[in-house]
C-alpha positions in Angstrom: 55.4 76.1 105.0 53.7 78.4 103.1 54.4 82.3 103.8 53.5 85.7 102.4 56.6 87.8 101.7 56.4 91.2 103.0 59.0 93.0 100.6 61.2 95.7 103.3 62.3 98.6 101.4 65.8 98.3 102.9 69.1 96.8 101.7 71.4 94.6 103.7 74.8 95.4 101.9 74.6 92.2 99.4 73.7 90.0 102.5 70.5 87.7 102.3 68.6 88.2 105.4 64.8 87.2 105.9 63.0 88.4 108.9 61.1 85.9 110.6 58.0 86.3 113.6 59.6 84.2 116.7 56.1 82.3 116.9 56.8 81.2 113.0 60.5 80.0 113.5 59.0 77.8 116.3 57.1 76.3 113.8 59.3 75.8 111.3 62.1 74.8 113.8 64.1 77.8 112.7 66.4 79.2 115.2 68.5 82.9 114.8 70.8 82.4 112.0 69.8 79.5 110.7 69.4 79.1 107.0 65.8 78.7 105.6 65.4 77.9 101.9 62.9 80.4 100.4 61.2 79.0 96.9 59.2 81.2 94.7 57.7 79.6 91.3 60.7 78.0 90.3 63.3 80.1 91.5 64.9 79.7 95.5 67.4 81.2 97.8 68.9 80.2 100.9 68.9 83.1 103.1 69.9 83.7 107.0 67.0 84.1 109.5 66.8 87.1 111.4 63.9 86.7 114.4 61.9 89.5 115.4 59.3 90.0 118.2 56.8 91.4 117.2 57.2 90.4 113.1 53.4 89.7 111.9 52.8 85.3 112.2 53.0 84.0 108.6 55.0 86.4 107.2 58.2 86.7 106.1 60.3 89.8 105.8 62.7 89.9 102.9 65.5 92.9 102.2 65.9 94.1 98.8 69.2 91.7 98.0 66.6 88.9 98.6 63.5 90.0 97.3 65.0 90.9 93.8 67.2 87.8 93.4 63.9 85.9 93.6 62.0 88.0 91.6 59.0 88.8 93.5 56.5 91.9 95.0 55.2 92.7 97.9 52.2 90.1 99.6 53.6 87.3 97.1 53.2 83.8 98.8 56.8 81.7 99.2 57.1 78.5 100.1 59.9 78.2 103.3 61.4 75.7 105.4 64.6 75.1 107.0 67.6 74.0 105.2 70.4 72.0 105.8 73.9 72.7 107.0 76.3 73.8 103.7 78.7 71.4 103.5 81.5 74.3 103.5 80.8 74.3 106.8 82.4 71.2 108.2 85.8 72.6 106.0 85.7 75.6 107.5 85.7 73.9 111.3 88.2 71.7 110.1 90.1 74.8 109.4 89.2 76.3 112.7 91.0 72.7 114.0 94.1 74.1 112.2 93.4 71.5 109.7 95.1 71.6 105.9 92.5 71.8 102.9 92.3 70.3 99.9 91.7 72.0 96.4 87.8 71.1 96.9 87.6 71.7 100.0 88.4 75.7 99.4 86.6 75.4 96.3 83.3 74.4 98.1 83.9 76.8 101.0 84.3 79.9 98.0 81.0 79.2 96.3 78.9 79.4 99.2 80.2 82.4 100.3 79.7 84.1 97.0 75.9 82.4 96.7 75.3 83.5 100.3 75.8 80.2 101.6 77.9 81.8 104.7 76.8 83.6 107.8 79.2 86.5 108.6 80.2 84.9 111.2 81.2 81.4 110.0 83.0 83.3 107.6 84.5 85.5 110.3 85.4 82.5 112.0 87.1 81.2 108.8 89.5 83.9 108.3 90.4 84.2 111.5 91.3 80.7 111.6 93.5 81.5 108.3 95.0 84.3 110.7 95.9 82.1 113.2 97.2 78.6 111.6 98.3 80.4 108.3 97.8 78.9 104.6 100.4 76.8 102.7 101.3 77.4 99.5 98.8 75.0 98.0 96.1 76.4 100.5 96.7 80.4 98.7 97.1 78.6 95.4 93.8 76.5 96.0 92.2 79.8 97.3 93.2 81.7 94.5 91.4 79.6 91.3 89.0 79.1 93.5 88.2 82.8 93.9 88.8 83.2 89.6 86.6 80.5 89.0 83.3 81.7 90.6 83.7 85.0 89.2 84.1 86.8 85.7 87.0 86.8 83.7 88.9 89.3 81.2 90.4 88.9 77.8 92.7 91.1 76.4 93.9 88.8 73.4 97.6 88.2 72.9 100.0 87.9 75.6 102.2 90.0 77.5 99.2 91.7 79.6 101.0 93.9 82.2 100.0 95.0 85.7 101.5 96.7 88.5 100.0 96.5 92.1 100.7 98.0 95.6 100.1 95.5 98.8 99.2 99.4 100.2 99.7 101.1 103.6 101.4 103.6 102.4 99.4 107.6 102.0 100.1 110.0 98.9 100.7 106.5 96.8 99.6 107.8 93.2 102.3 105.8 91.3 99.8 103.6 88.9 98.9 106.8 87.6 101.9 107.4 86.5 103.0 103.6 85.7 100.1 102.8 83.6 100.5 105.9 81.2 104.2 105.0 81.0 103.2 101.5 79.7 100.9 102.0 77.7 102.9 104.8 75.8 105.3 102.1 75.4 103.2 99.9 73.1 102.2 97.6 75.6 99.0 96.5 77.3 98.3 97.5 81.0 94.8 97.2 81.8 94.6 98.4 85.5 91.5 97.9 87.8 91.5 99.2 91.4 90.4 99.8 94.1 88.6 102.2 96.2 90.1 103.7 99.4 88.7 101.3 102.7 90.6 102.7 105.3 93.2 105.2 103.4 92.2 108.8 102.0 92.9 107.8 98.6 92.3 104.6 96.7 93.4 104.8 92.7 89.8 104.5 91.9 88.9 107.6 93.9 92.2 110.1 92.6 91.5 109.0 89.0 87.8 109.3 89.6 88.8 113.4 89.9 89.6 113.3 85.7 87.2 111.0 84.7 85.2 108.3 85.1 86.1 105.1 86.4 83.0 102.8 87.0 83.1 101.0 83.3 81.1 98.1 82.1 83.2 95.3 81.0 82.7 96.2 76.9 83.8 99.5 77.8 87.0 99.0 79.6 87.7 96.9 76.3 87.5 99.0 74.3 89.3 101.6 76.0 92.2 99.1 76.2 92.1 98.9 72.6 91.8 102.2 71.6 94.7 103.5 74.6 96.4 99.9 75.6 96.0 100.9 78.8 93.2 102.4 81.9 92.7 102.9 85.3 89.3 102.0 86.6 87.4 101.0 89.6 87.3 96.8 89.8 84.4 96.7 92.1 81.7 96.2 89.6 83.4 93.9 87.6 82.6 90.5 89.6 86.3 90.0 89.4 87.0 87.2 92.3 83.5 88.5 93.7 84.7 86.2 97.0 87.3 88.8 97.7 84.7 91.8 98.3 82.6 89.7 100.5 85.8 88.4 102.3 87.0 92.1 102.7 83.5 93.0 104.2 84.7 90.9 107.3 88.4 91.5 107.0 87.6 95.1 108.0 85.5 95.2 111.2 88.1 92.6 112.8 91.4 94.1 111.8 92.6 91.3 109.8 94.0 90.7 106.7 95.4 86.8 105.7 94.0 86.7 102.2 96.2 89.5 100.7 98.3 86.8 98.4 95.0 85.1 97.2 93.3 88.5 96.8 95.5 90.3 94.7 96.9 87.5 92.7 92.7 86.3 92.3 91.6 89.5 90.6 95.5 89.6 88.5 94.5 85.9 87.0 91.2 87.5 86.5 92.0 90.1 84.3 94.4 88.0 82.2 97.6 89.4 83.4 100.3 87.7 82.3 103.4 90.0 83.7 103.5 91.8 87.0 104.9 94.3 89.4 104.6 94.0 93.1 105.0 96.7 94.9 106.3 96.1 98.6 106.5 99.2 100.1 109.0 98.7 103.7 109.7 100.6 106.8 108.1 102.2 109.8 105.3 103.8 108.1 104.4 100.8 105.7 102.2 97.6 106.6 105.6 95.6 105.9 108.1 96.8 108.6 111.4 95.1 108.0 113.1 93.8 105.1 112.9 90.4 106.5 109.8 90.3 106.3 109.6 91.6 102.8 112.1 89.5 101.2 109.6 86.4 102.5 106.2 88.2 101.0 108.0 89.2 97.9 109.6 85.0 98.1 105.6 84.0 98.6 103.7 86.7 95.6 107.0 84.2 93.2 105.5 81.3 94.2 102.3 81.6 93.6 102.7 83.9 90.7 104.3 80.2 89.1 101.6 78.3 90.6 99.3 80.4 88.5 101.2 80.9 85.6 102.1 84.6 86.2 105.3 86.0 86.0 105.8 88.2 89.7 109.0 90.4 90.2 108.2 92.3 93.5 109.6 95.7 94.1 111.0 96.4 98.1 110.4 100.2 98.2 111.2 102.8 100.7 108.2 102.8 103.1 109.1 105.5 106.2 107.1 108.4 104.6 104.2 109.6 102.1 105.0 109.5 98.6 104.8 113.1 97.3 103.2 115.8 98.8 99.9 115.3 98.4 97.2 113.2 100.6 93.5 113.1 99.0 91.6 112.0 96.0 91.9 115.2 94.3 95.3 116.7 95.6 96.9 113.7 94.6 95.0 113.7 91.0 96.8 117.2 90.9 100.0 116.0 92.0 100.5 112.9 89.1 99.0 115.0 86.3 102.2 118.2 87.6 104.4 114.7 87.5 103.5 113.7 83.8 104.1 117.0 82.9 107.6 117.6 84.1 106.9 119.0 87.3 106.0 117.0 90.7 108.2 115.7 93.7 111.3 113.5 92.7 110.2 110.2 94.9 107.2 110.1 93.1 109.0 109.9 89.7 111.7 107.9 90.7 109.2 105.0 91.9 107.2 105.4 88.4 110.1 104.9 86.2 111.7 102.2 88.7 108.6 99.9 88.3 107.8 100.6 84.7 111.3 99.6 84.2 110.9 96.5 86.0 107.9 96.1 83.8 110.1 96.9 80.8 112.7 94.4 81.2 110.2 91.0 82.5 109.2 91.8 78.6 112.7 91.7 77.0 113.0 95.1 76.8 116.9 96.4 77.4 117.7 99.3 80.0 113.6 99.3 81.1 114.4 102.3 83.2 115.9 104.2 80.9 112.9 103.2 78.4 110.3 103.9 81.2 112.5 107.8 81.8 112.6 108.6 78.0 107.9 107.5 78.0 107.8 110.0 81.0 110.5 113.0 80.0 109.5 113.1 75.8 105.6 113.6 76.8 104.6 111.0 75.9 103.3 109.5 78.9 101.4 112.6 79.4 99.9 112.0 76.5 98.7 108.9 76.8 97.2 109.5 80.4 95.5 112.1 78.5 94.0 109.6 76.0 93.2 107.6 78.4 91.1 109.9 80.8 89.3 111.0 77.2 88.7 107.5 76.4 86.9 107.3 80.0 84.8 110.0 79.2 87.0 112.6 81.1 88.5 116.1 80.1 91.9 115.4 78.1 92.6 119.0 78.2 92.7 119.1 82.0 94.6 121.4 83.8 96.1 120.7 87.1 94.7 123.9 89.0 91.3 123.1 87.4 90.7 119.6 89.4 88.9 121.0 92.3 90.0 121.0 95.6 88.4 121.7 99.4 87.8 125.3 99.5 88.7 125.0 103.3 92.4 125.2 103.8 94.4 125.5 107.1 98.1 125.0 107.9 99.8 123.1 111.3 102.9 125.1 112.2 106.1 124.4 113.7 106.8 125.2 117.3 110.5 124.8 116.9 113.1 124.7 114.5 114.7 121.5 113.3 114.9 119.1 110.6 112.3 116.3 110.2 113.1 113.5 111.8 109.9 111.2 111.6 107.0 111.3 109.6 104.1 109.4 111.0 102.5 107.8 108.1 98.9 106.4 110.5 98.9 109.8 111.7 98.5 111.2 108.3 96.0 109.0 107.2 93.9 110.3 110.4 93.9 113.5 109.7 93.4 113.5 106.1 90.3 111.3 107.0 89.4 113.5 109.6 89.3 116.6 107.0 86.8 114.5 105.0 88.6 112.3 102.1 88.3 110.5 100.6 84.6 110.6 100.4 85.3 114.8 99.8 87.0 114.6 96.7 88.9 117.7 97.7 89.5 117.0 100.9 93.6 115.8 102.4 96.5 117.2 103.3 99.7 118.5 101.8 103.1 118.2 103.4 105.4 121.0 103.6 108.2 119.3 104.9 110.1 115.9 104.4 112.5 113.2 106.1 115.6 115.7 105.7 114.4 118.8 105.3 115.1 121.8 107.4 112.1 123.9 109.3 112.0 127.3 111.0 110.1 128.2 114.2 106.9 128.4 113.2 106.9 127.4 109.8 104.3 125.3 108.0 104.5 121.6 108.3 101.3 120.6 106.9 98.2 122.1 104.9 95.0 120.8 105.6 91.9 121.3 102.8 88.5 120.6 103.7 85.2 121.1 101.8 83.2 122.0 104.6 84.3 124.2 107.6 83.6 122.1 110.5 85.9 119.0 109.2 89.0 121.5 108.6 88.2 122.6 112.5 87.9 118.7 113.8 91.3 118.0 111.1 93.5 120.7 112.2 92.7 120.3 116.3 93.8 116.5 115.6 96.7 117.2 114.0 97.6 119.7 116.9 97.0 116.5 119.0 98.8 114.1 116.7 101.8 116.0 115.8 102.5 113.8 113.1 105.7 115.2 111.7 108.7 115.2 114.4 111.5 117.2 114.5 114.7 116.6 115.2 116.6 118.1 118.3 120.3 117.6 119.6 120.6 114.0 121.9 121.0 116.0 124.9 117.6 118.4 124.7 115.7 115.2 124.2 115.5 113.0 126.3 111.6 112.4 127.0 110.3 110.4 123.4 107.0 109.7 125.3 104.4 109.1 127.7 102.3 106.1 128.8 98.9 106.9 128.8 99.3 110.2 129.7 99.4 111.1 125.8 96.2 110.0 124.0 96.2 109.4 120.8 93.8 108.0 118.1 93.4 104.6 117.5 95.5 102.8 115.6 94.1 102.5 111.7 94.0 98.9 110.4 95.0 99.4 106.6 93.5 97.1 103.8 94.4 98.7 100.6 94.7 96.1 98.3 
């Protein structure tokens, strides 16, 4: 059936939608959600139908995504009609079924869902169907080339190619910025693509984004690698395991995550890695709460780090507090750079020179930590990271007091004295949000206190720094609310930990840093 496309000056987040008149789906048998194959001169789509009342008879509405990929203006005639079920489908009910998939099978479900094959929610229904019966080890494997294949790859040349990656969950984690200069001052080659914060205030991508730029081209993240052996630059661009992003679009809105071995290890094939470091990070504040369950995880990244032809050593750190001070793009920018140059809070450094040690050693390198202290202590790490952020078209010269930060600044005071007893890492996250990051570079929170350390009446637990006014009012009341930091008191005057639901607090953040 012959239509004329009526281009809609809207996007659809990557999605292809086509708006249809209810009076024209009857005649082409189209139902909501059904896929209609859309040919124009001798290009065509498949696309999901979207049915509108009112939508002008023998017309079709296309969003951006759409009209672009087919190359066509406004009051262009398309040819339409409905198209048949993808054959992904029947794999994915067979997952649904609890079924096991073959190699093919994942194959086939992956390249519709990065050519748009996929509704949202037969993929929604496909990862929850992962959540619920699991994957095997051939399943993630399967997933995982499946995901490298229909995307673009990396070549760095000759082999080792070194990475280091967090499974997240954890606020104030700035260690690749540390880890990655370390490296790469070493000799060896550490080219590190990230991500950007989803539901944390801080995604590498976003601190490192404070010194420089990180959205590169392909070419140009080569030859910073050549000229630095090492940077730190946002992945989403790159069509590394494009699957992933889409996947993640869905992961988020249902609280979900069962693709995090297929995800990272996907865009770590992608990029050529050869070597890696997998950081577990364990305890009440991480997304990994017992060392059971770590020692499995780190048992399962092995695996299919073999499968692949990776080499995985995963580290189990300590996961009951922030790491460092500083929460937010730019406060924790400030916090590595004060850490490369000497300065900075111990727990940070200690983590640094423990993985780039581990990183060290899976190379042949003897007594990696020391190796990975001496990169960080001589300056040389420093200036490397320096080199780096020039190659990426930032300042070398940076100072830390010169990366701006929120203007805004209020502080959340003790109402007793004590030592800290609890630190709630979700709580954190909430109000660092709250105050604006990371979408406000300068806006997050510092801590003033620590698991350990003593407090006086009154005295500051937390800064808050905002960029505009009215976010430092909404962050501070919240933390007021939250009271994220807990003091201890002797057994006796505490008794009441408590109360159910008289104490309302905010909804529980679903982290999916990757």
């Amino acid at each position: 059936m012959k239509l004329v496309a009526e281009v809609l000056n809207i996007t659809a987040g990557g999605r292809r939608i086509a708006i249809l008149g209810e009076e024209t789906a009857s005649l082409l048998g189209v139902h909501s959600s059904d896929r209609i194959r859309i040919a124009y001169g001798d290009q065509q789509i498949i696309a999901i139908a979207n049915l509108a009342t009112h939508f002008p008879k023998n017309r079709i509405g296309l969003y951006e995504e759409t009209s672009e990929t087919l190359g066509l203006k406004c009051e262009e005639t398309v040819e339409v009609q409905l198209a048949q079920l993808p054959e992904s489908l029947r794999h994915v009910r067979a997952k649904v079924r609890g079924e096991r998939l073959r190699e093919r099978d994942m194959v086939t479900i992956v390249k519709d869902v990065v050519e748009r094959h996929l509704s949202e929610v037969e993929i929604a229904a496909f990862l929850t169907a992962l959540k619920i019966h699991g994957l095997s080890m051939g399943e993630n494997e399967a997933l995982s080339r499946a995901m490298v294949e229909t995307g673009k790859t990396l070549d760095f040349g000759e082999a080792p190619i070194l990475d280091k990656h967090s499974i997240g969950g954890l606020p104030g984690d700035k260690t690749s910025l540390l880890v990655v200069p370390i490296v790469a001052a070493a000799g060896f080659t550490i080219p590190k693509t990230s991500s950007r914060a989803v539901t944390s205030p801080a995604g590498t991508a976003d601190r490192v984004e404070t010194l420089c730029p990180v959205n590169l081209s392909i070419k140009e993240i080569k030859t910073v690698v050549e000229e630095t052996n090492g940077c730190l630059v946002w992945g989403g661009a790159l069509e590394l395991a494009p699957a992933d992003d889409l996947f993640i679009q869905v992961e988020y809105p249902l609280g979900i995550d069962p693709l995090l071995l297929p995800s990272i290890m996907s865009k770590k094939k992608a990029i050529g890695a050869t070597h890696i470091a997998i950081d577990i990070p364990t305890g009440d504040g991480a997304k990994i709460k017992s060392m059971t369950e770590a020692y499995t995880l780190a048992s399962d990244f092995v695996d299919l780090g073999k499968r692949l032809g990776m080499n995985i050593q995963c580290a189990l750190t300590f996961g009951e507090q922030p790491i460092g001070y500083a929460i937010g793009p730019a406060l924790e920018a400030q916090e590595a750079l004060n850490a490369l140059m000497g300065d900075g809070p111990i727990d940070l450094k200690e983590k640094a020179v423990s993985l780039a040690g581990m990183l060290f050693e899976m190379v042949g390198v003897e007594k990696g930590r020391q190796k990975a202290e001496n990169m960080l202590q001589s300056g040389k790490a420093e200036r490397k990271f320096r080199e780096i952020i020039e190659a990426q078209g930032g300042n070398p010269r940076v100072k830390p007091e010169e990366i701006p930060v929120g203007d805004k600044k209020a502080e959340l005071t003790s109402n007793q004295a004590g030592r800290v007893l609890w630190i709630s890492t979700e709580d954190i996250v909430h109000i660092a949000r709250e105050a604006g990051a990371p979408r406000k570079k300068g806006a997050g929170v510092v801590l003033k206190a620590k698991l350990g350390e003593a407090v006086k009446k009154d005295g500051v637990l937390l800064e808050i720094y905002a960029e505009r006014s009215g976010k430092l009012v909404s962050a501070l009341e919240l933390a007021k609310r939250l009271q994220p930091i807990v003091l201890s008191k002797k057994t006796e005057e505490q008794m009441l930990l408590d109360r159910v639901p008289e104490k309302i607090a905010a909804e529980k953040p679903f982290m999916l840093e990757r």
